[in-house]
PDB file of N, CA, C and O in Angstrom:
ATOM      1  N   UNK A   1       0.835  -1.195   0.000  1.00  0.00           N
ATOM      2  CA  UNK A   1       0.000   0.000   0.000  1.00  0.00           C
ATOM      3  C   UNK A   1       0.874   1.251   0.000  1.00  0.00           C
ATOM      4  O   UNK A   1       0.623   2.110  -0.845  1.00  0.00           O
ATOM      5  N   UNK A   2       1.693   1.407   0.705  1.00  0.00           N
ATOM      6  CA  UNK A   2       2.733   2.443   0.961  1.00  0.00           C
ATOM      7  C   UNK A   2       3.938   2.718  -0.063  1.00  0.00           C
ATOM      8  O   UNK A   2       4.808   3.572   0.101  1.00  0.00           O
ATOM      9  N   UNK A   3       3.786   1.470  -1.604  1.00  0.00           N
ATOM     10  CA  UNK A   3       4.976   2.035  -2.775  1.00  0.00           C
ATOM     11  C   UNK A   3       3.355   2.467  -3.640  1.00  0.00           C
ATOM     12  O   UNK A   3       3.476   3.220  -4.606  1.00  0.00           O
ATOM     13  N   UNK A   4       2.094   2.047  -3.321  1.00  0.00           N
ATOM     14  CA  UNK A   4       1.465   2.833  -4.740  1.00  0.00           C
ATOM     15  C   UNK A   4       0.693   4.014  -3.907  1.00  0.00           C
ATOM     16  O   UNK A   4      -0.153   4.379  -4.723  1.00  0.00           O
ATOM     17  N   UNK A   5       0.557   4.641  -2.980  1.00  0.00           N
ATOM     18  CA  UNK A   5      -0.069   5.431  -2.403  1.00  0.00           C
ATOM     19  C   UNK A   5       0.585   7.235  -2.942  1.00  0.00           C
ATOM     20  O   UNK A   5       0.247   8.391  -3.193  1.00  0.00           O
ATOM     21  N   UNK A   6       1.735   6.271  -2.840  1.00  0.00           N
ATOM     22  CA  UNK A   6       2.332   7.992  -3.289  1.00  0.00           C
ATOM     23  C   UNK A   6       2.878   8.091  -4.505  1.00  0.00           C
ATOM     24  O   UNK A   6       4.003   8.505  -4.787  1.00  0.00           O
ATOM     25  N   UNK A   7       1.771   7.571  -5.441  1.00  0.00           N
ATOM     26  CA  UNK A   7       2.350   7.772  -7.317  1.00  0.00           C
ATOM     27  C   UNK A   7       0.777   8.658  -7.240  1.00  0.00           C
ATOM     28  O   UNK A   7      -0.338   8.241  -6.927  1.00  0.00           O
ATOM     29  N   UNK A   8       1.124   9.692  -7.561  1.00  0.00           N
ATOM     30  CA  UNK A   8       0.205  10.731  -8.252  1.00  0.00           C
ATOM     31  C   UNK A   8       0.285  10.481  -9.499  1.00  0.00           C
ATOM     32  O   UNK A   8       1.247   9.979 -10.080  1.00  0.00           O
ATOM     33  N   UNK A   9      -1.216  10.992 -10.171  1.00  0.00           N
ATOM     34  CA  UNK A   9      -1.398  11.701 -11.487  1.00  0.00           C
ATOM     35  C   UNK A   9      -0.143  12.128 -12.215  1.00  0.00           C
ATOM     36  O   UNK A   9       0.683  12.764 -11.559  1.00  0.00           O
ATOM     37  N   UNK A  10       0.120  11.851 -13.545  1.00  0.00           N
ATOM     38  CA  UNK A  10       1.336  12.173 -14.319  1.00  0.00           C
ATOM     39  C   UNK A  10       2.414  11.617 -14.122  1.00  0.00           C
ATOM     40  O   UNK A  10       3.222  11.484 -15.041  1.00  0.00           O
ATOM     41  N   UNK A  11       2.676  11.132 -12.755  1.00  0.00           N
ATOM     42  CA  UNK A  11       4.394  10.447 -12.874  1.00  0.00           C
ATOM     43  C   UNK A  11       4.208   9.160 -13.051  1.00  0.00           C
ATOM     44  O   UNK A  11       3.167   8.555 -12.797  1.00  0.00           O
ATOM     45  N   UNK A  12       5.780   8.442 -13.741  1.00  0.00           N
ATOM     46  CA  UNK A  12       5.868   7.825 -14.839  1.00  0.00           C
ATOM     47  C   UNK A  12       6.310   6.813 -13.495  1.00  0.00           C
ATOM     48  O   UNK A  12       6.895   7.004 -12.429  1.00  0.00           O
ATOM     49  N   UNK A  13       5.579   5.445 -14.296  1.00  0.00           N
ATOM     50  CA  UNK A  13       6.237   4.338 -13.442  1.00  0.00           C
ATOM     51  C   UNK A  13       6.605   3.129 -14.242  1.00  0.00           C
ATOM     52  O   UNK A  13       5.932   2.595 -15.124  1.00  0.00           O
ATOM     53  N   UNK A  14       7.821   2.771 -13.776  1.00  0.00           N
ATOM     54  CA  UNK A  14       8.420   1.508 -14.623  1.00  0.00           C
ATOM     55  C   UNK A  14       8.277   0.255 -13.844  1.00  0.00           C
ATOM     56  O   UNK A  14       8.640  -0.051 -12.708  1.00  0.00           O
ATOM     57  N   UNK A  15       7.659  -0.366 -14.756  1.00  0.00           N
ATOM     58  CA  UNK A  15       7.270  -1.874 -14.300  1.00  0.00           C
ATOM     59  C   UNK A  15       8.304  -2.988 -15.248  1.00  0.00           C
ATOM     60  O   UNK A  15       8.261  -3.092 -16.473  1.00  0.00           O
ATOM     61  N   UNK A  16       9.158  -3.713 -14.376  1.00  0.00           N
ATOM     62  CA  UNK A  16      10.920  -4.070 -15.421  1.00  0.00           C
ATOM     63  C   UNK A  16      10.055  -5.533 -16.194  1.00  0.00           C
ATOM     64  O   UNK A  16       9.491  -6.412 -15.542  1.00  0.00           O
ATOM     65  N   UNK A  17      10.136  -5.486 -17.520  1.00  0.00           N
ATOM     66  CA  UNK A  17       9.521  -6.533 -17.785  1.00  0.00           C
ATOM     67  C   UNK A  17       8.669  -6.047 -19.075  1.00  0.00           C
ATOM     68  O   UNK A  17       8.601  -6.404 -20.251  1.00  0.00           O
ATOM     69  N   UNK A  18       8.100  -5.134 -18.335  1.00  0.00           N
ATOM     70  CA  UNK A  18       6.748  -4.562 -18.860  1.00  0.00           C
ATOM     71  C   UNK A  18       6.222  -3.184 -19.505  1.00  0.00           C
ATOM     72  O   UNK A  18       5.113  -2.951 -19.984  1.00  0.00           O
ATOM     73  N   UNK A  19       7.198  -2.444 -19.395  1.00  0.00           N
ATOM     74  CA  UNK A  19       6.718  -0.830 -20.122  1.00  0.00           C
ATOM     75  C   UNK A  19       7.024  -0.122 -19.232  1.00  0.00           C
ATOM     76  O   UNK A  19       6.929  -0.561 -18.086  1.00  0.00           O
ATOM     77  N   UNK A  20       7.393   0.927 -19.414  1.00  0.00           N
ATOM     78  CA  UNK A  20       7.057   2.663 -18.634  1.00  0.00           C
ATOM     79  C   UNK A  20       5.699   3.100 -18.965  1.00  0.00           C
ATOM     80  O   UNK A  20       5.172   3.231 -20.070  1.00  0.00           O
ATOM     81  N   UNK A  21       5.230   3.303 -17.769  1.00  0.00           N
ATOM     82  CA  UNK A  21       3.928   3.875 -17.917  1.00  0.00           C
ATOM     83  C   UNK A  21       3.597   5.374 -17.220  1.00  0.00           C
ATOM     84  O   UNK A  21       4.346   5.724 -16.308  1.00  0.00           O
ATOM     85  N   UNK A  22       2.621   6.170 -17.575  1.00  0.00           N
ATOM     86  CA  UNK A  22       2.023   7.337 -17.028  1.00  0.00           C
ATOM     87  C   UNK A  22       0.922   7.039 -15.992  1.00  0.00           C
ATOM     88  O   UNK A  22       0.078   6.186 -16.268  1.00  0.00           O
ATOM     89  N   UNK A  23       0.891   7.555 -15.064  1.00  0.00           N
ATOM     90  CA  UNK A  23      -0.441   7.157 -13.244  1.00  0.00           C
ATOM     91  C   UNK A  23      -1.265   8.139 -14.425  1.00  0.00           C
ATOM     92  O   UNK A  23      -0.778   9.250 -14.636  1.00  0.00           O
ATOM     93  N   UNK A  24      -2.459   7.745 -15.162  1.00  0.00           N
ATOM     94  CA  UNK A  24      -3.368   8.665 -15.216  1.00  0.00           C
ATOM     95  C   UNK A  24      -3.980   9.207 -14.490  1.00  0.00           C
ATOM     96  O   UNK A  24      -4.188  10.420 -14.494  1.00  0.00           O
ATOM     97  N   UNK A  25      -4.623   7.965 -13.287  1.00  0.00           N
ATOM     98  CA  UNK A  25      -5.866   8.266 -12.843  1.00  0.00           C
ATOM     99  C   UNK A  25      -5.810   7.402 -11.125  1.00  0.00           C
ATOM    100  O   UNK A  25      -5.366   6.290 -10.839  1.00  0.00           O
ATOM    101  N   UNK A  26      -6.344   8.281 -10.394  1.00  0.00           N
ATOM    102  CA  UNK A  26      -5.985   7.320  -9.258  1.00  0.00           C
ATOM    103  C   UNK A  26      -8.120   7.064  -8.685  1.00  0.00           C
ATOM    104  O   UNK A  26      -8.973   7.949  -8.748  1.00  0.00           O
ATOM    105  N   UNK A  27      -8.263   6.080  -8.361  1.00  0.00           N
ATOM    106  CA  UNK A  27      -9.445   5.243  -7.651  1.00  0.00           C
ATOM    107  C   UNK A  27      -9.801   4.309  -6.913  1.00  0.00           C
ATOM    108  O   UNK A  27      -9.188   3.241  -6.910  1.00  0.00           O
ATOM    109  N   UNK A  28     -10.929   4.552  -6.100  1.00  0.00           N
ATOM    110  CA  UNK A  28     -10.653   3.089  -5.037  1.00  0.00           C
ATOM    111  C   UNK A  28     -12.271   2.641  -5.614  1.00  0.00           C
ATOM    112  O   UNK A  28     -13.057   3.445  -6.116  1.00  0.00           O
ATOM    113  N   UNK A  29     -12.517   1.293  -5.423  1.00  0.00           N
ATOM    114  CA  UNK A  29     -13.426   0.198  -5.337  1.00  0.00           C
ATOM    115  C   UNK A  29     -13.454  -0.438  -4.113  1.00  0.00           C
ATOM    116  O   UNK A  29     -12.612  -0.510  -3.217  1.00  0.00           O
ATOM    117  N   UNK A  30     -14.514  -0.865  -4.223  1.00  0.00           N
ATOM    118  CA  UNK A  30     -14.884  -2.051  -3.358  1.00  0.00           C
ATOM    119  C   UNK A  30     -13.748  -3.016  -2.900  1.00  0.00           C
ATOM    120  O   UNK A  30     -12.802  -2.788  -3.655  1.00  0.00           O
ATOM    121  N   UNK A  31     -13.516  -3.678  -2.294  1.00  0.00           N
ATOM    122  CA  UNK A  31     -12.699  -5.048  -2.247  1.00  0.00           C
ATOM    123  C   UNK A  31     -13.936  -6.268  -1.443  1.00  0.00           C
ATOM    124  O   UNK A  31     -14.378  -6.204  -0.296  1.00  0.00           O
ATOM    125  N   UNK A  32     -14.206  -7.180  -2.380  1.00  0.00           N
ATOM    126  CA  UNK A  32     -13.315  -7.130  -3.797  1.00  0.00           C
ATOM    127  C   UNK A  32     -14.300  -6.393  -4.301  1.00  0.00           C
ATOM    128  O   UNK A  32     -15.317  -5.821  -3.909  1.00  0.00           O
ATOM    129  N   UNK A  33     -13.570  -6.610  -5.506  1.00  0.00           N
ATOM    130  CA  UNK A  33     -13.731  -5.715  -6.690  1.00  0.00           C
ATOM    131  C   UNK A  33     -14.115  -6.298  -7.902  1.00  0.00           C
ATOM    132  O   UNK A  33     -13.885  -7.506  -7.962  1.00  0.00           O
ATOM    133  N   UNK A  34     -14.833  -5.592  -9.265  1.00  0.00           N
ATOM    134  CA  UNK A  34     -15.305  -6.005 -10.403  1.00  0.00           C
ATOM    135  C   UNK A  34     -14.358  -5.799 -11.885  1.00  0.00           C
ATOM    136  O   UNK A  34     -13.311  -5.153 -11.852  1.00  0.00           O
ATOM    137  N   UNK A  35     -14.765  -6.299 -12.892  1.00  0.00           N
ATOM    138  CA  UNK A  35     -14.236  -5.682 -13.708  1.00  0.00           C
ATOM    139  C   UNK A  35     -15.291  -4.314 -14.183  1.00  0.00           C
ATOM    140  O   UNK A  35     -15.024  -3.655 -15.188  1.00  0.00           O
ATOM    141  N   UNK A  36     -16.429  -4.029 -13.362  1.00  0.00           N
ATOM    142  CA  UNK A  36     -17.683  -3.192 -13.746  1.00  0.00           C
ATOM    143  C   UNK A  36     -17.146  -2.272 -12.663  1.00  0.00           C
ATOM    144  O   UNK A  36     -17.792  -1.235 -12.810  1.00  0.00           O
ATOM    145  N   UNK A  37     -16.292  -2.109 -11.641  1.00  0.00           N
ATOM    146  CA  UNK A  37     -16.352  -1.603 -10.932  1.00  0.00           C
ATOM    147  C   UNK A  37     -15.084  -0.349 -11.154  1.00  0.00           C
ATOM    148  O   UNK A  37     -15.107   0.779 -10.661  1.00  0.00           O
ATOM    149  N   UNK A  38     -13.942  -0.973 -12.097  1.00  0.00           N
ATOM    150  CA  UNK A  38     -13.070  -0.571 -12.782  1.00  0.00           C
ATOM    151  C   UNK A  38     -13.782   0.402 -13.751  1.00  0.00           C
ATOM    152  O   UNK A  38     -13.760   1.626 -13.624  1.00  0.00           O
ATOM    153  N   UNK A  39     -14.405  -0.266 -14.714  1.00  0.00           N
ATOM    154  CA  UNK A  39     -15.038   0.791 -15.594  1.00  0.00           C
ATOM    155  C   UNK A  39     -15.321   1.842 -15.097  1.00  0.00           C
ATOM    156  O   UNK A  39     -14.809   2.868 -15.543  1.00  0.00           O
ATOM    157  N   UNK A  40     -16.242   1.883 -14.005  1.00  0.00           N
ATOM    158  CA  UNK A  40     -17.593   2.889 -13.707  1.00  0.00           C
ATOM    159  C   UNK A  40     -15.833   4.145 -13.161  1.00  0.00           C
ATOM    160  O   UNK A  40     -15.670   5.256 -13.666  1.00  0.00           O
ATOM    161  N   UNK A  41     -15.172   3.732 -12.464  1.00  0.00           N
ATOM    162  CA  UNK A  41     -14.028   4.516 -12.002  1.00  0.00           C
ATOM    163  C   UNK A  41     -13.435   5.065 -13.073  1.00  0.00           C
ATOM    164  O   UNK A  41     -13.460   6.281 -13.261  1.00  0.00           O
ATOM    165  N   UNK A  42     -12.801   4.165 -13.935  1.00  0.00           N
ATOM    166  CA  UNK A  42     -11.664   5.292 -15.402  1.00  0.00           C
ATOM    167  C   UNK A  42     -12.620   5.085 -16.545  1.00  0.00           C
ATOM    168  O   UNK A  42     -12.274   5.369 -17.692  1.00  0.00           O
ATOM    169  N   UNK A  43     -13.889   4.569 -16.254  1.00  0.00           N
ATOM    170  CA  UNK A  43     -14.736   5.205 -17.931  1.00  0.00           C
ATOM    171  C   UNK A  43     -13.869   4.511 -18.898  1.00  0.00           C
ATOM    172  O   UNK A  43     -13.433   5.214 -19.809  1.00  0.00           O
ATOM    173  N   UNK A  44     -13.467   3.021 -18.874  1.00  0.00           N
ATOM    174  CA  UNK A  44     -12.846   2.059 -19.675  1.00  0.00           C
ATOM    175  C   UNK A  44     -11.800   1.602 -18.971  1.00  0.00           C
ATOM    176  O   UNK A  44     -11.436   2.135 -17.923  1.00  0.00           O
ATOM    177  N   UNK A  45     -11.099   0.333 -19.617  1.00  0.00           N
ATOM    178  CA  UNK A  45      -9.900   0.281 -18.903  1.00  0.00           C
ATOM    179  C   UNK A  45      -8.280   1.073 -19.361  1.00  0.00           C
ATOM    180  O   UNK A  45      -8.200   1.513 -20.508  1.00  0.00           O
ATOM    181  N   UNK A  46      -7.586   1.153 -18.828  1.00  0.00           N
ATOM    182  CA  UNK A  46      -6.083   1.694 -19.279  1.00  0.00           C
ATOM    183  C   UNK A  46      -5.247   0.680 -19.539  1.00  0.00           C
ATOM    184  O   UNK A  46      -5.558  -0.507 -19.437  1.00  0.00           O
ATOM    185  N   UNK A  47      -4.001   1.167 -19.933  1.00  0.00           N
ATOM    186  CA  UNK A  47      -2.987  -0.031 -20.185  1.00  0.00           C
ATOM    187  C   UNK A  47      -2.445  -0.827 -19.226  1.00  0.00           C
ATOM    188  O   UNK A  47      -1.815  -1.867 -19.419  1.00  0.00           O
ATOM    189  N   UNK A  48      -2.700  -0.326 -18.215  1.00  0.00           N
ATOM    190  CA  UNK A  48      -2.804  -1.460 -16.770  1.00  0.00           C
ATOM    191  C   UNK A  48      -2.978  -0.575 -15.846  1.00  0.00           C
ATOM    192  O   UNK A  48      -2.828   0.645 -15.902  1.00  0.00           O
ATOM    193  N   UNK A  49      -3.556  -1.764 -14.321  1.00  0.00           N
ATOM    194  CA  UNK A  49      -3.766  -1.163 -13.362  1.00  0.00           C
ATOM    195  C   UNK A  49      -2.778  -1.610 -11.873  1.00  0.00           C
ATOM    196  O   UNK A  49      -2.525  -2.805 -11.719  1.00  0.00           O
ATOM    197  N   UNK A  50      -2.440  -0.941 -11.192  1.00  0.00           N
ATOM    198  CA  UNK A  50      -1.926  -1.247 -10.150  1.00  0.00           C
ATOM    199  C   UNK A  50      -3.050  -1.527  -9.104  1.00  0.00           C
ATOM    200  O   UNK A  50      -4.036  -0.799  -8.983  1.00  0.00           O
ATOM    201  N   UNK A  51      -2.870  -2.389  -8.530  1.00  0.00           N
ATOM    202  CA  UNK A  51      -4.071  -2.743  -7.376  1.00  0.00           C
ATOM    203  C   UNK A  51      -3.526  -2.777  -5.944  1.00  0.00           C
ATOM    204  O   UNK A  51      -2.324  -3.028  -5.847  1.00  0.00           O
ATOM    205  N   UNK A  52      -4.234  -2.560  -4.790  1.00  0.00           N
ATOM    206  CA  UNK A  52      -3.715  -3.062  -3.478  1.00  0.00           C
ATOM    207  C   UNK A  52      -4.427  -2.489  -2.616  1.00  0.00           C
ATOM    208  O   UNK A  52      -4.919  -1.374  -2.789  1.00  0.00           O
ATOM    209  N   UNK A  53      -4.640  -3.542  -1.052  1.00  0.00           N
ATOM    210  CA  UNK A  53      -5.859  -3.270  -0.516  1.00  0.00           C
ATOM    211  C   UNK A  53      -5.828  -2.325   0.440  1.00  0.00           C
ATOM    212  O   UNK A  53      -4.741  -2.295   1.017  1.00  0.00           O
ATOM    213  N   UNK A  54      -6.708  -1.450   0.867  1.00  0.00           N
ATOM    214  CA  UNK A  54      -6.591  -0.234   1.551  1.00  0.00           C
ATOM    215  C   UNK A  54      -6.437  -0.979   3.190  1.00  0.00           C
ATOM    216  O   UNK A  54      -7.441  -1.551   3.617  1.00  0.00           O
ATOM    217  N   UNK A  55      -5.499  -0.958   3.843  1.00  0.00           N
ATOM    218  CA  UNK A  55      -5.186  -1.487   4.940  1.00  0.00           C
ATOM    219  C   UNK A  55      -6.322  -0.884   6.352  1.00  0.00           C
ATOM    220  O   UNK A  55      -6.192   0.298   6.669  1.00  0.00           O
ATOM    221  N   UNK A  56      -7.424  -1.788   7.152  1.00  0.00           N
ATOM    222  CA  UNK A  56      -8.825  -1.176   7.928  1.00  0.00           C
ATOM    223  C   UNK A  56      -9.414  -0.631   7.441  1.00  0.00           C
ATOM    224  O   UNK A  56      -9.990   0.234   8.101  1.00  0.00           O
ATOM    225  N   UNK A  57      -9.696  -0.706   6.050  1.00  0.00           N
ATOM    226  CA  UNK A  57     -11.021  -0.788   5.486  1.00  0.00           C
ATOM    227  C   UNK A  57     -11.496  -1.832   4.401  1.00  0.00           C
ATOM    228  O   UNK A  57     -10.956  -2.927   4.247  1.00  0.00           O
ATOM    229  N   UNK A  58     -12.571  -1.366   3.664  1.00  0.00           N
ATOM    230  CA  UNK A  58     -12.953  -2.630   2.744  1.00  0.00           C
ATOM    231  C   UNK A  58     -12.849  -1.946   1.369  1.00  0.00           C
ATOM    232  O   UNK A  58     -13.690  -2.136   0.490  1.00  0.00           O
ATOM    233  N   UNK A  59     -11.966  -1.279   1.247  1.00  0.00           N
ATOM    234  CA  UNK A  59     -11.573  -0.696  -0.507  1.00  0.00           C
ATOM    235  C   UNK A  59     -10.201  -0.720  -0.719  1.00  0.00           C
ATOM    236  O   UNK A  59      -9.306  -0.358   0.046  1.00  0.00           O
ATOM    237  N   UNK A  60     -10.093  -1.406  -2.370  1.00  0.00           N
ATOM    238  CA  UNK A  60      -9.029  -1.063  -2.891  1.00  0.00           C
ATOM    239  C   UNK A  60      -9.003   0.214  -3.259  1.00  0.00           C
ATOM    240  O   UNK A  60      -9.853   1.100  -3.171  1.00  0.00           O
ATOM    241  N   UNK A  61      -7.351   0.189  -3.905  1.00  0.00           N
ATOM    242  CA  UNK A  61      -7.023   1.778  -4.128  1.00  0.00           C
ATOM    243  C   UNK A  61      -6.400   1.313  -5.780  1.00  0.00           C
ATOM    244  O   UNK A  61      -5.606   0.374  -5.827  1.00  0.00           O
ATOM    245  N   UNK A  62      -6.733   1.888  -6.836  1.00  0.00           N
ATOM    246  CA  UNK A  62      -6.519   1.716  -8.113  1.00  0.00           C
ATOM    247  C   UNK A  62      -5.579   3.064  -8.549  1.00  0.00           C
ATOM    248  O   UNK A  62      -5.657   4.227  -8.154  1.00  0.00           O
ATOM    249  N   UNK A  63      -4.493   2.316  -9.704  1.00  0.00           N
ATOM    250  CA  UNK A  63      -3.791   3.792 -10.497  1.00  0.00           C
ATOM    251  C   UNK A  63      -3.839   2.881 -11.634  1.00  0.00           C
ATOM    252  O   UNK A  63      -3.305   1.787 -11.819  1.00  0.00           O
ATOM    253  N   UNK A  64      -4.673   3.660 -12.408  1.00  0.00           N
ATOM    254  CA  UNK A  64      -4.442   3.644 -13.937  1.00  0.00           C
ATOM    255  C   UNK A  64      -3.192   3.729 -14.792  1.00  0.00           C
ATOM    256  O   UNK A  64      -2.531   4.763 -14.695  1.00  0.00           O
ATOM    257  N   UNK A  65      -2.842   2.912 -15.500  1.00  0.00           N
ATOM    258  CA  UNK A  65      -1.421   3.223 -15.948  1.00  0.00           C
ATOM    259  C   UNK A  65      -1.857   3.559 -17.706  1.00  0.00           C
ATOM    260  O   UNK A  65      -2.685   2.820 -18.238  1.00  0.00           O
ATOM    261  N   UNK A  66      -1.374   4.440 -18.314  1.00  0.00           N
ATOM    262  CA  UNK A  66      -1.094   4.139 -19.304  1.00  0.00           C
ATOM    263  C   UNK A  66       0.091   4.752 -20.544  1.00  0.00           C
ATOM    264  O   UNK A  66       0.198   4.182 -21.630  1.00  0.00           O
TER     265      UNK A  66
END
């Protein structure tokens, strides 16, 4: 929770393997969670999402990558 909490909007994150990406969009859902629940948050999906669960409560916290 504490390496994706502090990626804001616009900065670039490298996933080794996998691409450099841009945090478009940051959102929380339910836990669990949907793939409807994703939508209704970024209005489609992005080129990936980072997930992880909000520690004493019952929501994830989502960053859009793309």
């Amino acid at each position: 929770m504490a390496r994706f909490s502090g990626i804001g909007v616009g900065e670039t994150v490298s996933i080794p393997g996998y691409g450099i990406y841009t945090a478009a969009a940051r959102g929380q859902v339910p836990n669990p969670g949907t793939t409807n629940d994703v939508i209704t948050v970024f209005g489609g999906f992005p080129r990936a999402i980072l997930q992880t669960c909000i520690p004493g409560t019952n929501q994830m916290l989502l960053i859009a990558l793309n």
